[in-house]
C-alpha positions in Angstrom: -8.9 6.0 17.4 -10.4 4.8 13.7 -7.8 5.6 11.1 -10.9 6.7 9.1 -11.7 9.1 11.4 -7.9 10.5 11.6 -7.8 10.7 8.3 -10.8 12.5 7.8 -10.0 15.2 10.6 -6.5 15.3 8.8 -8.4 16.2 5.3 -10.8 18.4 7.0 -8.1 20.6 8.7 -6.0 20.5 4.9 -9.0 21.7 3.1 -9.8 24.5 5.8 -6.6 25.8 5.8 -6.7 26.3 1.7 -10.4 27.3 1.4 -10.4 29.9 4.0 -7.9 32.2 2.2 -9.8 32.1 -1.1 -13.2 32.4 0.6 -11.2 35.9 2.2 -10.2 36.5 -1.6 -13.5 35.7 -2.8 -15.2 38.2 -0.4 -12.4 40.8 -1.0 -13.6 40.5 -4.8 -17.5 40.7 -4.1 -16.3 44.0 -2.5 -14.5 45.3 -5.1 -17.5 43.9 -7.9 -20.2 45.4 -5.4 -18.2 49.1 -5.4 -17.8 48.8 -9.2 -21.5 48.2 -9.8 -22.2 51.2 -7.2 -20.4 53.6 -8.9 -21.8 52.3 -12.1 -25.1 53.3 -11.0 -25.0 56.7 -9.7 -24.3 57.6 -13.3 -27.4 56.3 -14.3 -29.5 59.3 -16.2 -26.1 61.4 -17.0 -26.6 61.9 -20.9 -24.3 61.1 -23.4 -21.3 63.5 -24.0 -18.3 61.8 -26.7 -15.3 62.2 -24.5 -17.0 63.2 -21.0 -16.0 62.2 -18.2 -18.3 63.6 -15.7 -21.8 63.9 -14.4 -22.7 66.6 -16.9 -22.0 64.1 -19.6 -20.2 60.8 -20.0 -19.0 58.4 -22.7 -18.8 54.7 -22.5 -14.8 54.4 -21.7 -15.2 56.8 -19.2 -17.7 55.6 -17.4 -16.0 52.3 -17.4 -12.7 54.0 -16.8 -14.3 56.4 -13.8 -16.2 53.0 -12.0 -12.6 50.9 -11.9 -10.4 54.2 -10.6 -12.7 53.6 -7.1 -11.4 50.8 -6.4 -8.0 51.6 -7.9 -8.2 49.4 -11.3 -6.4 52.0 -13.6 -8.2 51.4 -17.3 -7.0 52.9 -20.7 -9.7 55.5 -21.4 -10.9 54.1 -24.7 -13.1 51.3 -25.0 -10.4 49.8 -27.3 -8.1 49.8 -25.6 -9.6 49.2 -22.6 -10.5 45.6 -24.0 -6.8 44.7 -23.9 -6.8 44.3 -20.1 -7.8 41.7 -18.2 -8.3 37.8 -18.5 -10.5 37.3 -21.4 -14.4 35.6 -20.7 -17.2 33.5 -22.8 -20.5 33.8 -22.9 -20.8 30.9 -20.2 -18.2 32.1 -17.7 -19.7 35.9 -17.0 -20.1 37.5 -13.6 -21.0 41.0 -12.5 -18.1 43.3 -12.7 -17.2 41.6 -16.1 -16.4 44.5 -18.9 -18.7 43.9 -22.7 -17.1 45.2 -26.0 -18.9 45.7 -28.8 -17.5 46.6 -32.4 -20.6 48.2 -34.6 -20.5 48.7 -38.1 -22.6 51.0 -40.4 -21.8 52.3 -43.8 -18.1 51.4 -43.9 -17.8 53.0 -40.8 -16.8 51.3 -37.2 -16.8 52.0 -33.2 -15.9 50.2 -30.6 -18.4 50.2 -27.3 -18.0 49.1 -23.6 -20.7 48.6 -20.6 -20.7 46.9 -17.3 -22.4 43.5 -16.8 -24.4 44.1 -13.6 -26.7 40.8 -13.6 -26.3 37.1 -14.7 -29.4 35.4 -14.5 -30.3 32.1 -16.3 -32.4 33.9 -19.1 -30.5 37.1 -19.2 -27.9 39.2 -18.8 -27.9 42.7 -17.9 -25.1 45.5 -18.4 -24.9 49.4 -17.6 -23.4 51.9 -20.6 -23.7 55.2 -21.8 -26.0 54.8 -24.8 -25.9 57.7 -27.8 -29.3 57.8 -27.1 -30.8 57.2 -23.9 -27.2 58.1 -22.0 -26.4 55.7 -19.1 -28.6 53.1 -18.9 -29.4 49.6 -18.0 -29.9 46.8 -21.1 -29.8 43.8 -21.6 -27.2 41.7 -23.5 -29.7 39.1 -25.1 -31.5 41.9 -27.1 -30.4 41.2 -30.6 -29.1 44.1 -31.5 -26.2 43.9 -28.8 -25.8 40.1 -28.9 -24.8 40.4 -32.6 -22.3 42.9 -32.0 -20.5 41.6 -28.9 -16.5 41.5 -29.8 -15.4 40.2 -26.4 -15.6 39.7 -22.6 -12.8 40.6 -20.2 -12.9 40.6 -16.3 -10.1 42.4 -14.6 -11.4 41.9 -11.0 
């Protein structure tokens, strides 16, 4: 038999046997992200309520907080400290699932805010929250007025 050949199958049966389990992982996470982003959209419509929790009214910790219990991801139930979990993200490293904090500032006065990034495409990004205004909804994250205020990015899938 060709040693190149040997070797090959040798490599082959290496890399298989450390790609399979992280493909399994990988699947598992999809999962998980796919649940997240599921939950995340049922909300959609619910108004705004500051501290709700429910479907008469939600906040933005709480939806984030009530989308991660499904698939047993136990959050703080502010948006601040939410933002302490998790493995901190960039701009260039975002997937769906990943958690968006803002920190807004008007008149000397300052709130933290958190939504769901449910699309990464080349030209945008997309994220679910529970707006003041509009309640839960979809925006997206290149509009000005959120891009200036994003504080960080943490995934914790």
């Amino acid at each position: 038999m060709n040693s190149v050949y040997v070797r090959l199958v040798i490599f082959t049966f290496f890399t298989m046997s450390f790609l399979a389990p992280t493909l399994a992982q990988s699947k598992k996470k999809m999962k998980k992200i796919e649940k997240v982003i599921s939950m995340a959209h049922t909300y959609l419509g619910v108004p705004y309520r500051y501290g709700g929790m429910g479907k008469n009214g939600i906040d933005c910790s709480a939806l984030i907080y009530n989308c991660y219990r499904v698939i047993d991801v136990d959050l703080p139930r502010t948006a601040k400290e939410q933002s302490k979990i998790g493995s901190s993200k960039g701009w260039g490293n975002l997937r769906p699932g990943d958690i968006v904090y803002f920190k807004f500032k008007n008149k000397g006065e300052k709130w933290y805010h958190s939504g769901m990034i449910t699309y990464v495409g080349k030209d945008d990004i997309k994220f679910i929250h529970a707006s003041t205004s509009r309640g839960v909804t979809m925006s997206s994250l290149m509009s000005d007025y959120y891009k200036k205020n994003v504080k960080k990015f943490r995934r914790v899938i």
